[in-house]
C-alpha positions in Angstrom: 281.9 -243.7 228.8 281.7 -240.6 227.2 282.4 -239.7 223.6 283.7 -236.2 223.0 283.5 -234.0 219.5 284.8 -230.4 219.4 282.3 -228.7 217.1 283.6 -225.5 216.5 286.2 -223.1 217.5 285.0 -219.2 218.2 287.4 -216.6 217.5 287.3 -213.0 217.1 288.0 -211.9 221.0 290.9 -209.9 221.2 292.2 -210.7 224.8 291.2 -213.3 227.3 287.6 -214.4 226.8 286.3 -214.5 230.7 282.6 -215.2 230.8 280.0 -217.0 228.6 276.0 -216.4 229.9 272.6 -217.5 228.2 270.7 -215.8 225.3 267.2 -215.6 224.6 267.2 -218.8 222.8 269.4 -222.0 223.3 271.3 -221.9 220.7 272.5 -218.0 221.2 274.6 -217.4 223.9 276.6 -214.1 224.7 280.7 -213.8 226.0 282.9 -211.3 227.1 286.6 -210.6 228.3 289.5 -208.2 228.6 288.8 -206.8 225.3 285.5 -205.4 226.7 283.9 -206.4 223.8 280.5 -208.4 224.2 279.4 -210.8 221.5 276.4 -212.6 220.8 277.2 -215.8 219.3 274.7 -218.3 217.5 276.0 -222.2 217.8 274.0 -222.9 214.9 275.8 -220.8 212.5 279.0 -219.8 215.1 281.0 -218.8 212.4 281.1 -214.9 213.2 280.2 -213.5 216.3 277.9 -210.4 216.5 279.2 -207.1 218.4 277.0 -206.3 221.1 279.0 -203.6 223.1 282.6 -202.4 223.2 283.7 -201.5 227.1 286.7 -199.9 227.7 287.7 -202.0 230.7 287.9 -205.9 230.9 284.5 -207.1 231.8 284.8 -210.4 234.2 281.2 -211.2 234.6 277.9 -210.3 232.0 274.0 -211.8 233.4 270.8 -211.9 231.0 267.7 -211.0 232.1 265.3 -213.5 230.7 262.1 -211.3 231.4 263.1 -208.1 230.3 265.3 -209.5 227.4 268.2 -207.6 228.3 271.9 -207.7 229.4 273.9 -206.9 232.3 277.8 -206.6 231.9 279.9 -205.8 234.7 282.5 -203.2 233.9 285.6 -203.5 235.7 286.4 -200.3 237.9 283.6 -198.2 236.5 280.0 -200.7 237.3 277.2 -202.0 235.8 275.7 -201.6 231.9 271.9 -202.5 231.4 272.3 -203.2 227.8 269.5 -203.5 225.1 271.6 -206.1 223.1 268.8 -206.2 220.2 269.2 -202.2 219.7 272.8 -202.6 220.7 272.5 -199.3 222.8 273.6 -198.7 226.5 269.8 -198.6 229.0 271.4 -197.4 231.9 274.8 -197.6 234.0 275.8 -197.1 238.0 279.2 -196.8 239.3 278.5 -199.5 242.2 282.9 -199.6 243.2 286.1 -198.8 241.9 286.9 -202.9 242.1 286.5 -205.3 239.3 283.0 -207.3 239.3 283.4 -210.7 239.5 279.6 -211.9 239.5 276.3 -210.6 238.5 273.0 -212.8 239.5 269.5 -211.9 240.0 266.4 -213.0 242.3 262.8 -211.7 241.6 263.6 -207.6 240.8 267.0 -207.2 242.3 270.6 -207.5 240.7 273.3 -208.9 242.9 276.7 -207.4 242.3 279.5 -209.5 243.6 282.7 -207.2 243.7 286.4 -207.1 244.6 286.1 -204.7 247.1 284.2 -207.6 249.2 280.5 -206.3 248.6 277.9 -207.7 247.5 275.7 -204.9 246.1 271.7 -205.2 245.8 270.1 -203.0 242.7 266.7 -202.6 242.5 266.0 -203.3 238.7 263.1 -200.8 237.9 264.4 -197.9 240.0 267.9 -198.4 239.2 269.6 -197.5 242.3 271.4 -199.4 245.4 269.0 -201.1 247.7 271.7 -202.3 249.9 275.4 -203.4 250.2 276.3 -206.1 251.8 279.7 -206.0 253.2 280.5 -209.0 255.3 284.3 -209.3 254.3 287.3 -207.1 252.9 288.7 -209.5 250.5 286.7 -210.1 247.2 283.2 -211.7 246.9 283.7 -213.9 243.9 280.5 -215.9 243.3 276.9 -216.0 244.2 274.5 -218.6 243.9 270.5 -218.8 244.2 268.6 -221.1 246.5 265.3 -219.7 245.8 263.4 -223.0 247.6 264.9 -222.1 250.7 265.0 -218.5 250.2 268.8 -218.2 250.5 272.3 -216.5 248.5 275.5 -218.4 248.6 278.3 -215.7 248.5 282.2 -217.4 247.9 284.8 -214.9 248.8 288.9 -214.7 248.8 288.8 -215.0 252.4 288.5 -218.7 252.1 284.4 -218.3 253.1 281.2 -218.9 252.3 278.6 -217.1 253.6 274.8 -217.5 253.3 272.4 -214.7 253.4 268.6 -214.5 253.4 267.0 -213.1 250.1 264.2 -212.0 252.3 265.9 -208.9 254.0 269.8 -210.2 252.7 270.5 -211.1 256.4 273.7 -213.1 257.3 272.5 -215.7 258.2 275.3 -218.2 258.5 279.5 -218.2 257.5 282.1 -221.0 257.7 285.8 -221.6 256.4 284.8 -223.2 253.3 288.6 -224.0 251.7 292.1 -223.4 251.9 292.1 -220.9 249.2 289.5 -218.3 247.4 285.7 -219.8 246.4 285.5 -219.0 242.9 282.3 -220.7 242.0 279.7 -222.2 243.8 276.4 -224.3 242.1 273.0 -225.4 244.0 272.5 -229.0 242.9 269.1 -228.8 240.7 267.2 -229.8 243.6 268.4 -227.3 245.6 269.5 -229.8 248.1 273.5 -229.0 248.2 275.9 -226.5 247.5 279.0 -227.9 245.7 282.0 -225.3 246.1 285.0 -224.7 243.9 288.4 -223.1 245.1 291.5 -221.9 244.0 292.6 -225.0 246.2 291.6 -226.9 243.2 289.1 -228.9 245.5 285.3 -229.6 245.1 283.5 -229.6 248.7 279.8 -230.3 248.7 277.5 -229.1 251.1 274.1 -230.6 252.7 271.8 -227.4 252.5 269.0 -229.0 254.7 271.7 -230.3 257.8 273.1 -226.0 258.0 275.6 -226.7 255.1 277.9 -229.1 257.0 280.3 -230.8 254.6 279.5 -234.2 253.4 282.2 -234.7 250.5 285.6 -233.4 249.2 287.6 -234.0 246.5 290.3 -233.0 245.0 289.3 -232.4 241.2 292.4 -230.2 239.5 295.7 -229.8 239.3 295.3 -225.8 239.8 292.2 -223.2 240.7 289.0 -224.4 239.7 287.3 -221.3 237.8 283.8 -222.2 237.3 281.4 -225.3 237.6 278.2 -226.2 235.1 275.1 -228.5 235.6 273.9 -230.2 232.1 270.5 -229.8 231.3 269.3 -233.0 232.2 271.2 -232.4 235.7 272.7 -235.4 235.8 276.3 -234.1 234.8 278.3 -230.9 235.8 281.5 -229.8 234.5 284.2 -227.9 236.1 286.9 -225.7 234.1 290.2 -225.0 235.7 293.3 -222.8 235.4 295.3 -226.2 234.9 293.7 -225.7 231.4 291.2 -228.6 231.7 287.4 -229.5 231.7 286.5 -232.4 233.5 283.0 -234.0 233.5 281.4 -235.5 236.3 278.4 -237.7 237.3 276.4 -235.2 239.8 275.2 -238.0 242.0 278.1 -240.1 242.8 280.6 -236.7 242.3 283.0 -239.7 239.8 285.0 -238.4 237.4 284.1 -239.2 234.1 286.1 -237.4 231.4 289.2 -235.0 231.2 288.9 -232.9 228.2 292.5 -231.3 227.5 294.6 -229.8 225.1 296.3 -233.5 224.3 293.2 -235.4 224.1 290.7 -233.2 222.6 292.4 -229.9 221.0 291.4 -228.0 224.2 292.2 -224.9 225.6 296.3 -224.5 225.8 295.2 -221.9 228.8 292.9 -221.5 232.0 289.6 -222.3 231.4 287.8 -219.6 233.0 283.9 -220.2 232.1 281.5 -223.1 231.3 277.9 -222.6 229.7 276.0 -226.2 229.0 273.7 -225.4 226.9 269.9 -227.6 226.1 270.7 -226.9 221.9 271.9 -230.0 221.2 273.4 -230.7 224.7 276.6 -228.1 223.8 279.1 -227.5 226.5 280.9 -224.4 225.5 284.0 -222.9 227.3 286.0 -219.7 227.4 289.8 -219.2 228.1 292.6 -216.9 227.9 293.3 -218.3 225.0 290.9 -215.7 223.6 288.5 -218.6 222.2 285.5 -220.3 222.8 285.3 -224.1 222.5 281.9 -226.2 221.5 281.8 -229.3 222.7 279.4 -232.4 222.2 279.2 -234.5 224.6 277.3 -238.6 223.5 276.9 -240.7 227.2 276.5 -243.7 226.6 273.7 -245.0 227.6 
């Protein structure tokens, strides 16, 4: 069983709140959304967010960079920002597409750019400029993922696909007809072992990484698209947010349901949930919606 406390309520967005990403402590974390604003948030004392940035586009996807202590925020038809959130000044930018930016990752010293046009574009961090641009499909690359034990990038795209590249030289090295609608998120298990997939299908499809990603369960887990997926700290947990307005919890090894958090049960989200951050201060699960708020959640498993 699993006993679930809404801590706090964060407000101060001004339009859909689309992404939520680390900080350089565990109890900080950073979101953004179709205000363009980025705030830094601090669950210890969350009642008033910090103004990091103001964009004038929506921005769908922002990454930290936990070496160089900087941000990343994808700006929706106009590129990347490398922001120095302490400062609150703007490092550098590049106009990578005209398309919106779905997802920003980063391996070693290179920033993957997931964007609607259907690239995936490779910046090299210290010289700022395009190393390559991977364009394996012409409807939007949504998500990437990390394997770095076997050296590999999970790319989930609108045409129903998942492809896997190398990070060695970004090689295709593999593609398959993942789902019956766009991949919108995609998770390595934290052993690296499995990719577990997310759709717009509102199915969850894991994937043995070791066998060449053949699919070893399915499940259907929402009502509507499933926006984003979570591991806990501890790894045992993930959650997945949907646009059926939902967060559902799940044990990671048997991939059993263990708790719907909704707007009837819980005071959840009246819209889509659109990001998940799970957080090792105090085991905090927080999620943004277009309900222009972000929810902190406590989670107590009993033991």
């Amino acid at each position: 069983m699993i006993q679930v406390e809404k801590l706090h309520s964060l407000t101060g967005h001004r339009d859909c709140v689309y992404t939520v990403e680390a900080s350089d402590s565990a109890a900080h974390i950073f979101s953004a959304g179709g205000d363009g604003m980025v705030v830094r948030w601090n669950l210890a004392a969350p009642e008033e967010g910090e103004l990091i940035a103001k964009l004038p586009n929506s921005v769908y996807a922002i990454h930290y960079l936990y070496k160089a202590d900087h941000l990343i925020a994808g700006h929706n038809y106009e590129g990347i920002h490398l922001l120095d959130w302490k400062e609150k000044k703007e490092i550098a930018s590049l106009k990578l597409s005209s398309a919106s930016i779905f997802d920003i990752q980063s391996f070693q010293n290179d920033v993957l750019v997931a964007s609607g046009d259907g690239s995936v574009t490779i910046v090299d961090l210290e010289k700022w400029m395009v190393k390559k641009k991977l364009e394996a499909s012409l409807k939007s690359a949504r998500v990437i993922a990390i394997n770095p034990v076997a050296g590999e990038m999970a790319v989930g795209y609108s045409d129903y696909f998942i492809r896997i590249f190398s990070l060695d030289d970004y090689a295709l090295k593999l593609e398959f007809h993942a789902h019956q609608n766009s991949v919108f998120t995609l998770r390595y298990t934290p052993d690296y072992k499995f990719l577990i997939s997310g759709s717009r299908d509102a199915h969850l499809k894991v994937w043995d990484v070791h066998s060449g990603y053949v699919q070893i369960v399915e499940v259907g887990a929402h009502l509507f698209a499933i926006n984003h997926m979570v591991f806990s700290p501890s790894g045992n947990h993930f959650a997945t947010g949907s646009m059926d307005k939902s967060i559902k919890v799940w044990d990671a090894k048997e991939l059993k349901l263990l708790k719907v958090i909704d707007k009837a049960r819980h005071a959840g989200h009246g819209t889509s949930v659109n990001k998940l951050f799970w957080t090792s201060f105090n085991d905090q699960l927080v999620s943004a919606s277009d309900d222009r708020t972000l929810s902190v959640w406590r989670l107590k498993f009993d033991a």
